[in-house]
N, C-alpha and C positions, 0 to 999 in steps of 0.2 A: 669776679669774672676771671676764666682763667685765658690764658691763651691758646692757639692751636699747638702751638710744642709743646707747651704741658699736655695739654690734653691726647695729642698721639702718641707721647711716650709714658702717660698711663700704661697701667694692665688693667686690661678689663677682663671682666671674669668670659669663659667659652659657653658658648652655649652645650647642653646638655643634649642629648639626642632627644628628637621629636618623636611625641607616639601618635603614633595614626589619630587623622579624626574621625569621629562617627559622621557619618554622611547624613543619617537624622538631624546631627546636631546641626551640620554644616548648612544642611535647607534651610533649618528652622531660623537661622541668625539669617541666612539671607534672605529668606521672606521677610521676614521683620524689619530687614532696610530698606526691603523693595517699597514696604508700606509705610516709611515715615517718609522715605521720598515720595510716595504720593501723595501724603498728604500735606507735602510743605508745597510739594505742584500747585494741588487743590487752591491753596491759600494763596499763591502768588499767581495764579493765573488768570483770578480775576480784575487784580492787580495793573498788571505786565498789560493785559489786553481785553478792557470791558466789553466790547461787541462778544466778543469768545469767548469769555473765559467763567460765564455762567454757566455756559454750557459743556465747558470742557470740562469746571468742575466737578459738574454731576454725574459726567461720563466718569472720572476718574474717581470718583465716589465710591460708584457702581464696582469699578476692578477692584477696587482698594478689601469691598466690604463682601467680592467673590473670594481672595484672598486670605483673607481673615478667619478663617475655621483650621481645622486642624490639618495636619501634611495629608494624611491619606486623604481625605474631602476632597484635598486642594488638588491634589493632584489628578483625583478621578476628574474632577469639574476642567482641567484642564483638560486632558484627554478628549474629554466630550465633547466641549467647544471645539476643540481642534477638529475634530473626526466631523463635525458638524458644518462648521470651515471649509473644510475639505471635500464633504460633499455640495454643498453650494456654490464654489467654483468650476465643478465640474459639469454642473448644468448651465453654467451661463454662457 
């Protein structure tokens, strides 16, 4: 183990200049955490709170496995719902 003065008066190497990310890529990894955080949800909410959490389950089942297709899908399935959303607030 070293100490903090050693270790601030290392050199550590610079970081190198960043290159852009693909914004494809950028969704795709964050879909993918949205979905394990669902699915860790899924497992602990029946857990955390049985009256509920059968039911929340299978609600967050249902998003998880809307999710789960490929970016353009997801995204159109997103839009839709929304516009869908949006019309059914408007009538109430």
């Amino acid at each position: 183990m070293i100490s903090l003065k050693t270790y601030l008066e290392m050199e550590h190497e610079k970081a190198g200049p960043r290159r852009p990310e693909d914004p494809a890529d950028l969704l795709a990894a964050t879909l993918s955490s949205y979905r394990a955080v669902l699915l860790i949800t899924q497992t602990s909410s029946v857990r955390a709170c049985p009256p509920i959490g059968t039911e929340l389950q299978k609600r967050l089942a249902e998003l998880e496995k809307n999710i789960s297709g490929t970016i353009t899908s997801t995204l159109a399935s997103i839009k839709f719902r929304r516009e869908v959303a949006l019309r059914k607030s408007k009538f109430r």
